[in-house]
N, C-alpha and C positions, 0 to 999 in steps of 0.2 A: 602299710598301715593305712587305714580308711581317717577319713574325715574327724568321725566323729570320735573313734580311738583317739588318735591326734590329741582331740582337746579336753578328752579325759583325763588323759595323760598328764598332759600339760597343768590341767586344772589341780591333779594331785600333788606332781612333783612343786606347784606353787603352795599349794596347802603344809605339805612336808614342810620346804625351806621356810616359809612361816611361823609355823610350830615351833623349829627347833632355835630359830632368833629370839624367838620371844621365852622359849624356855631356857636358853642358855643363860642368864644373869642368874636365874636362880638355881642351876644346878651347877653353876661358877664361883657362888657367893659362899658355898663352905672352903673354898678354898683361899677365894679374895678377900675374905671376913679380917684373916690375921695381918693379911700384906703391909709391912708400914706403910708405904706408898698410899691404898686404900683406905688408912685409918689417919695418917694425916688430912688428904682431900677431903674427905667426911668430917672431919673437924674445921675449914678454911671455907670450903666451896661452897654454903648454903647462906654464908656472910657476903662473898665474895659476890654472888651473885646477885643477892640483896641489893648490894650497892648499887652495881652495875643496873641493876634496873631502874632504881632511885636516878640516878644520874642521868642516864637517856631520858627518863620522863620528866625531869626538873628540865634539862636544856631542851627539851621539845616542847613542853609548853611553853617555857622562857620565850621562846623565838618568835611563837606565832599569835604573842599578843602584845600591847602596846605598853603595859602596864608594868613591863618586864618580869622578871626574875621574883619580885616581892611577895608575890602570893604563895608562890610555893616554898619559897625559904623561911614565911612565915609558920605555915601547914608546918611542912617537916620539923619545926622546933618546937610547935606543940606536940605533936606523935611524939616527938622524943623528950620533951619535959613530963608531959603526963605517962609516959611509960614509965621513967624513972621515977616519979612520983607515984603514982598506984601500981605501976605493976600488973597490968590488965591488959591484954594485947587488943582486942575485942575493943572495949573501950578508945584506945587510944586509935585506933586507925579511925574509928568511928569519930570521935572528935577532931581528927586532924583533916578528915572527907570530907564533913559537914561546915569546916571553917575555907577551905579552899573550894567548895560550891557556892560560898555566902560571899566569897570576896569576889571570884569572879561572877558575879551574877549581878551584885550589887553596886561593886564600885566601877 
C-alpha cells in the first residue's frame, strides 16, 4: 500500500467511526426513549447538574476574594426569590448577574 493510499484510508476509516458515534444516540434513542433507567436520569440529571455547577462556581469565587461567600449567596437568593416570584427565567438570571457585578465591582 503506497503512501498516499495509507492516509486516505486512514482519513476514511476516521470519517466512518465518526459518523457512526455521533449517529448512534440517535438511532439508540428509539429504543432508550422507554428505558426506566433513561427516563428517570432525564428527570434528576438536568437539576443534578444545575447544582453541581452552582456549587463549584459559588466556592470558586468564594475563595478567590476577600469579601467572602456574601456576594454570591446574595445573587443566588435573588435568581431564586424573583424566580419564584415572576416566574421568568430570562429575567431572574438577568437580575441576579447584574447584582453580583454591582457588588463585586463596587463594594
Amino acid at each position: 500500500m503506497t503512501d498516499t493510499a495509507y492516509v486516505i484510508g486512514a482519513i476514511l476509516a476516521m470519517g466512518i467511526v465518526t459518523y457512526a458515534v455521533r449517529a448512534l444516540p440517535f438511532t439508540a434513542a428509539q429504543w432508550l426513549r422507554k428505558h426506566p433507567l433513561v427516563m428517570r436520569l432525564g428527570r434528576f440529571s438536568p437539576l443534578a447538574i444545575m447544582t453541581l455547577l452552582l456549587l463549584h462556581s459559588l466556592v470558586g469565587s468564594a475563595l478567590e476574594h476577600a469579601a467572602g461567600p456574601w456576594p454570591e449567596v446574595i445573587a443566588v437568593c435573588v435568581v431564586m426569590l424573583s424566580q419564584w416570584w415572576l416566574r421568568n427565567p430570562l429575567l431572574s438570571i438577568l437580575a441576579g448577574t447584574a447584582l453580583y457585578v454591582a457588588m463585586r465591582n463596587f463594594l
